[in-house]
C-alpha positions as CSV (number, residue, x, y, z in Angstrom):
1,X,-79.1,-85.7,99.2
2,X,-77.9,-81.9,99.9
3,X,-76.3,-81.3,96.7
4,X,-79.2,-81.5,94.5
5,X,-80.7,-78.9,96.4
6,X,-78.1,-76.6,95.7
7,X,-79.3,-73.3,93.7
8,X,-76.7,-73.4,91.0
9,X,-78.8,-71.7,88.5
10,X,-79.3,-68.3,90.8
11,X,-76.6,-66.0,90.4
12,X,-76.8,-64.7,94.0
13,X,-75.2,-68.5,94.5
14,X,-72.4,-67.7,92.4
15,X,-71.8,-64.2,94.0
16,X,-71.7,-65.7,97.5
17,X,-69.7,-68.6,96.4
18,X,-67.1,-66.0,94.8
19,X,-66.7,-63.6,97.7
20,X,-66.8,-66.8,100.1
21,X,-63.6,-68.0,98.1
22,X,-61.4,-64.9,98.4
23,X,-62.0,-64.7,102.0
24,X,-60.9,-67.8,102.6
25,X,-58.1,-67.5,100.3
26,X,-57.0,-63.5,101.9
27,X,-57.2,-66.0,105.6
28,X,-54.8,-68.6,104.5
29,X,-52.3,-65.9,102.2
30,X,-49.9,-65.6,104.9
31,X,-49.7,-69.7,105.9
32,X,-48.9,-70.7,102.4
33,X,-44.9,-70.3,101.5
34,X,-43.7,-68.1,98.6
35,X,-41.9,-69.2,96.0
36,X,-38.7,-67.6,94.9
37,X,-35.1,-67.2,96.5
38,X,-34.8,-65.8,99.9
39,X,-31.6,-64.6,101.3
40,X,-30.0,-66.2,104.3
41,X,-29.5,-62.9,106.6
42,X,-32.8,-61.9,106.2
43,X,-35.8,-64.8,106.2
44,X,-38.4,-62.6,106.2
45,X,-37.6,-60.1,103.9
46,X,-38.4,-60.5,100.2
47,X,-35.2,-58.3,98.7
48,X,-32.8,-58.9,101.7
49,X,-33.1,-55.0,102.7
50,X,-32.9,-55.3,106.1
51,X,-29.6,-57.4,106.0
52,X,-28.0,-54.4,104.6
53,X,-29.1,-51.5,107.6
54,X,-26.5,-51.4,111.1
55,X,-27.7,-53.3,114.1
56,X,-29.9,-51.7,116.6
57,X,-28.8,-50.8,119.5
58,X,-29.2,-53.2,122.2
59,X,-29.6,-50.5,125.6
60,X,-30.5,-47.9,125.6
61,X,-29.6,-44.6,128.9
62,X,-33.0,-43.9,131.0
63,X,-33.9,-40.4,132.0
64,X,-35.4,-39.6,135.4
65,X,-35.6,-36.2,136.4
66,X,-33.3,-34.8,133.1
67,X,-30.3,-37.0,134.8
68,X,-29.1,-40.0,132.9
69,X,-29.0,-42.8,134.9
70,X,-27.6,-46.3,133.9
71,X,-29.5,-49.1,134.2
């Protein structure tokens, strides 16, 4: 059986096993869904910030040769 071969009496085990751990859990942060009340406008922003600031633009004029020209 594998497991009985397992050094759990080393500490370099329990070092490894540790920083093994918080990788994995630093990987799978952003997959697991937060807790708390998010606002409707804005999904993705924790505080609803970005609900409040005017729309971007949505063309914008090119310049070729310092003329404007419309697109």
């Amino acid at each position: 059986m594998m497991i009985a071969s397992l050094p759990v009496d080393d500490w370099q085990f329990w070092v490894a096993t540790a920083l093994m751990l918080a990788a994995i859990y630093a990987v799978a942060k952003p997959f697991i869904p937060k807790r708390g009340k998010k606002s409707a406008s804005c999904p993705g922003c924790p505080s609803g910030e970005a609900a409040n600031k005017p729309p971007r633009p949505k063309h914008v004029d090119l310049t070729i040769g310092g003329k404007r020209v419309k697109p």
